[in-house]
C-alpha positions in Angstrom: 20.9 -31.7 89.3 17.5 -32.5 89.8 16.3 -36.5 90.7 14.6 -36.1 87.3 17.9 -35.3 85.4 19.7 -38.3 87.6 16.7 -41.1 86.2 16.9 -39.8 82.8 20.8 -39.7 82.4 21.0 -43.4 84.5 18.7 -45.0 81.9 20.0 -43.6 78.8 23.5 -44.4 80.3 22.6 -48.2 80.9 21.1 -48.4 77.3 23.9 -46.4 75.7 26.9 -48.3 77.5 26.1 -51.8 75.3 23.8 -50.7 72.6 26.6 -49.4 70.1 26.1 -45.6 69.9 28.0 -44.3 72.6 27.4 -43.4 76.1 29.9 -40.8 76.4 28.5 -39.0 73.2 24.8 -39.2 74.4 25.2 -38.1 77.7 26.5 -35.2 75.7 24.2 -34.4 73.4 21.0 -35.3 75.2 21.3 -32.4 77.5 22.2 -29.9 75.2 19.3 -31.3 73.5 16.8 -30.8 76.4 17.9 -27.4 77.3 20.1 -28.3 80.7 22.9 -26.3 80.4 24.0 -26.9 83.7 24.7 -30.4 82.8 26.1 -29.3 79.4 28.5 -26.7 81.2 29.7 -29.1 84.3 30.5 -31.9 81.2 34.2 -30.3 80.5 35.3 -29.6 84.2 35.7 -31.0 87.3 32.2 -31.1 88.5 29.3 -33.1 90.2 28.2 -34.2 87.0 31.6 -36.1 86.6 31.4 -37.4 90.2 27.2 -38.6 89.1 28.9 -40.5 86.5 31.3 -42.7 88.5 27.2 -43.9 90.1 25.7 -44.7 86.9 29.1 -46.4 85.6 29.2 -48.6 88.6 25.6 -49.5 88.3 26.1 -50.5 84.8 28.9 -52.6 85.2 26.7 -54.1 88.4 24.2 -54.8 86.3 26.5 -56.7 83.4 28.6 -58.7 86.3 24.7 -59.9 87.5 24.0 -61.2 84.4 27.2 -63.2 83.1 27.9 -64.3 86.9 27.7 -67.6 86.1 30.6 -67.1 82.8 32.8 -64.8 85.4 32.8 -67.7 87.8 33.5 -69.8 85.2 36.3 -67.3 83.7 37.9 -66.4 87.3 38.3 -70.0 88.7 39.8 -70.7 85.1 42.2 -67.7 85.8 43.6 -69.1 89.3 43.6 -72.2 88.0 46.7 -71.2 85.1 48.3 -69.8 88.5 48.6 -72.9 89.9 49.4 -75.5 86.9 50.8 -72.4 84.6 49.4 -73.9 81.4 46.2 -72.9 79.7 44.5 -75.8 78.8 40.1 -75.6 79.2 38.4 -72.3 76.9 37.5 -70.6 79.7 41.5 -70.5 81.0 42.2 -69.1 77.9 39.1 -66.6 78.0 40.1 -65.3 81.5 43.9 -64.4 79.4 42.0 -63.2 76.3 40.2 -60.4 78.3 43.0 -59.4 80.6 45.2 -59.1 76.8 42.3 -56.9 75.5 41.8 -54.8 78.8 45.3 -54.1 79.1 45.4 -51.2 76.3 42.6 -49.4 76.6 42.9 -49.4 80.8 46.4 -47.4 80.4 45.0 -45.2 77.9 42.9 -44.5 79.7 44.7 -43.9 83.0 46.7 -41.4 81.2 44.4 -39.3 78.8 40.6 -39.8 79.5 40.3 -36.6 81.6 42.4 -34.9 78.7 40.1 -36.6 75.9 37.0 -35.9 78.4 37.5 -32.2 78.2 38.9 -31.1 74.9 35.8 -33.5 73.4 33.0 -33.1 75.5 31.4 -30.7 74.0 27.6 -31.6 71.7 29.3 -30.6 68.1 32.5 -32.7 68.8 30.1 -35.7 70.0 27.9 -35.2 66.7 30.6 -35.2 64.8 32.1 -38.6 66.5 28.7 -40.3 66.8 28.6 -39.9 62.7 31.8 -41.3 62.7 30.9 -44.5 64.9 27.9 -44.5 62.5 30.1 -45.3 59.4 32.7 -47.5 61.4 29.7 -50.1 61.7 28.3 -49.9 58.6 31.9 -50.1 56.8 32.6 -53.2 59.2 29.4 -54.8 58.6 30.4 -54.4 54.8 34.1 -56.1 55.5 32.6 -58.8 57.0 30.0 -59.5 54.5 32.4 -59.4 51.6 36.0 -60.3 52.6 37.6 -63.1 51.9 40.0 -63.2 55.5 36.9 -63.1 57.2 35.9 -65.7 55.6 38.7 -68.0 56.1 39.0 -67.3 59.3 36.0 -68.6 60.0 36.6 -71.8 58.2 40.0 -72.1 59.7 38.6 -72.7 63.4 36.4 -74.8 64.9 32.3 -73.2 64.6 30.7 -71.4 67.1 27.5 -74.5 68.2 25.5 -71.8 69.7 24.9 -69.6 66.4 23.3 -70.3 63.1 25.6 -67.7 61.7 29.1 -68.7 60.6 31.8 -67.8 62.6 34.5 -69.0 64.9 34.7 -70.4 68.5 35.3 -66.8 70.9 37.8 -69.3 72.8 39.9 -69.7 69.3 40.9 -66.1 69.1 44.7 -65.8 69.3 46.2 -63.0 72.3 47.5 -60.8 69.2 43.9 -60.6 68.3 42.8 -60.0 71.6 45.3 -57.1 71.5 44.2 -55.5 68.6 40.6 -55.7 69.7 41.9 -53.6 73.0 43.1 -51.2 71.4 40.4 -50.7 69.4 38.7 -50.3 72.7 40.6 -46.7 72.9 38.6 -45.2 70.4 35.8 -44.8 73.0 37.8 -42.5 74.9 36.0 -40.2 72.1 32.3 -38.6 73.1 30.7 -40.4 70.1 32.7 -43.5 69.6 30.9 -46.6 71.4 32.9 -49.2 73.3 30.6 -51.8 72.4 30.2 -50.9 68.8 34.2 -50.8 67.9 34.9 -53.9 69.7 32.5 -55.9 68.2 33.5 -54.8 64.5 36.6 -55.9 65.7 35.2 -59.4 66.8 33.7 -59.6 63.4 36.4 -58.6 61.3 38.6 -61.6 63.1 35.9 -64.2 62.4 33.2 -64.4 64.9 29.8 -64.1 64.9 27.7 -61.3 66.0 26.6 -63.0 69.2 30.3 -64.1 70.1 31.3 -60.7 69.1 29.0 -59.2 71.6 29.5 -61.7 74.6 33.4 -60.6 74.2 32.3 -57.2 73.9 30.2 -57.1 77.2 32.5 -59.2 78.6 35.5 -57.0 78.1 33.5 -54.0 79.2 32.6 -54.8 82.7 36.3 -54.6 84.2 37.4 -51.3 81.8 33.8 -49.8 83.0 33.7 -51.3 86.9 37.7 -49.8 87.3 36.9 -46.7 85.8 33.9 -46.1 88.5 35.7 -47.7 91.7 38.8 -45.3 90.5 37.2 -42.4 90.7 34.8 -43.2 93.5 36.7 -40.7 96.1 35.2 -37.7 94.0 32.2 -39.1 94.4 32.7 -39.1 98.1 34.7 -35.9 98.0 33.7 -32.7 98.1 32.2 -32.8 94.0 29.9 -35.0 95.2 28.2 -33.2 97.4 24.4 -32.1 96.9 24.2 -35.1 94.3 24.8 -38.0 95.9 21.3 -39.4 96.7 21.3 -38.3 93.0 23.2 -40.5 92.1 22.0 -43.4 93.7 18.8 -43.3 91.9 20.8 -42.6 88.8 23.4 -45.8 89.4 19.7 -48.0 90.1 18.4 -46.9 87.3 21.3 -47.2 85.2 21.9 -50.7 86.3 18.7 -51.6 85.5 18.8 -50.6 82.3 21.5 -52.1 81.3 20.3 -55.4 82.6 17.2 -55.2 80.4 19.4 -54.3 77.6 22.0 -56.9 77.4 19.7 -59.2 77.4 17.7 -58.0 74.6 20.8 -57.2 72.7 22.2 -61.0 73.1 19.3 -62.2 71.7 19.4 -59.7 69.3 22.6 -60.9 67.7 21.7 -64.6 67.3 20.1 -63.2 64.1 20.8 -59.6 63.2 23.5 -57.5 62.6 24.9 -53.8 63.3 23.6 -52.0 60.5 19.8 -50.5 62.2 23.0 -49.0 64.7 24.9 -47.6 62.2 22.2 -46.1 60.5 20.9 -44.5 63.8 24.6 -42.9 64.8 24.6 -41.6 61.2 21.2 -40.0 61.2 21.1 -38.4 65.3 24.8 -37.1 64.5 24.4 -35.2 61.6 20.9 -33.6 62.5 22.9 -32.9 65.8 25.6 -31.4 63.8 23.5 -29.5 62.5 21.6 -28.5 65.7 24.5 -27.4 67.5 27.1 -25.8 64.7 
């Protein structure tokens, strides 16, 4: 892997990871789109390539801890605080519980079947095909928000997010069954194609919130899945796949990181007014012409 390969694969992974349209399905399909087969080949194994990506995962989820420090103090003094009185009683108590509910599902999935998903998937026509199914899971989410009625009245039910102009629920008012269900719709990124970000936030929305609450859970959930995930592997990194690419892979993790800085902060101001749908439109459009580029 060239130090040219590492900066382009860290900053498309630090966009890709929280912009919804997958970073798993683009750090397929970009290389088979530029030509690098080596990277395209070393995707499905054990490789370097799967040792560079431990890097850029932990500089991403670097990057996200950076710039919600000030909430993850806030969430992890709340957590040891339940310890000591056992009773949930401020929101960001109960936040620190939401997030450890939703993280639960998708971390054991994971455990058990990402190298299994990794390999059998991992491959540019199965990512296309994916990354025009994420497309469609945001548009069609978008639409159930817009026009259901449980939405709706979910929203009405609990008390109003203050920071949004957009109707929607307080994050801190979403019941732990929720939470649950929004983990395990966290699995579906084990799928090249399938965005972390995307699918949780259609879950948000579907339960009430708003786009910017959706997202601030979103991220939020993310960092631990995506921080564990990098520590966990970090031995083959530091084993014998990582050798010849690990000053690779610093660059790449740099890069990645800040990338994904720039982007989550765009992207939360982004969702104070807009919506999912330019997303959906985009996964749509790159995964069928990819389709059709690599059938």
């Amino acid at each position: 892997m060239s130090y040219f390969q590492a900066i382009v694969m860290g900053l498309l992974q630090g966009v890709t990871e929280l912009f919804p349209i997958s970073s798993l399905g683009h750090s397929v399909l970009l290389p088979g789109w530029l030509g690098w087969d080596n990277l395209v080949k070393a995707q499905s194994t054990e490789s370097f390539f799967l040792a560079f990506l431990v890097a850029l995962h932990v500089g991403t989820a670097i990057a996200l801890l950076v710039y919600f420090r000030e909430e993850w103090i806030r969430i992890i003094r709340g957590f040891f605080r339940t310890l000591s009185t056992r009773r949930i009683e401020t929101p960001d108590e109960r936040l620190a519980w939401l997030l450890i509910t939703a993280t639960i599902p998708a971390g054991l999935t994971g455990l058990v079947l990402e190298h299994e998903l990794r390999v059998v998937f991992a491959k540019p026509v199965a990512a296309a095909c994916f990354l025009t199914v994420n497309g469609l899971i945001l548009l069609a989410g978008e639409r159930v928000r817009r026009q259901s009625e449980t939405v709706h009245e979910l929203a009405a039910r609990y008390p109003q997010s203050e920071s949004s102009q957009e109707p929607g629920r307080r994050l801190d008012t979403l019941e732990f069954k929720e939470a649950g269900v929004i983990g395990i719709a966290q699995i579906g990124a084990l799928f090249a194609g399938i965005s972390r970000s995307g699918i949780t936030m259609i879950a948000g929305l579907v339960r009430g919130l708003d786009h910017e609450d959706a997202a601030r859970f979103s991220f939020l959930l993310a960092t631990p899945i995506i921080l564990a995930a990098g520590v966990y592997k970090i031995p083959d990194l530091f084993g014998h796949l990582g050798q010849h690419v690990r000053g690779q892979s610093l660059v790449g993790a740099i890069c990645a990181g800040i990338a994904a800085y720039v982007s989550v902060r765009f992207l939360m101001r982004f969702f104070e007014t807009r919506t999912l749908w330019p997303f959906g439109i985009y996964c749509i459009v790159a995964g069928v012409v990819s389709i059709i580029r690599f059938v």
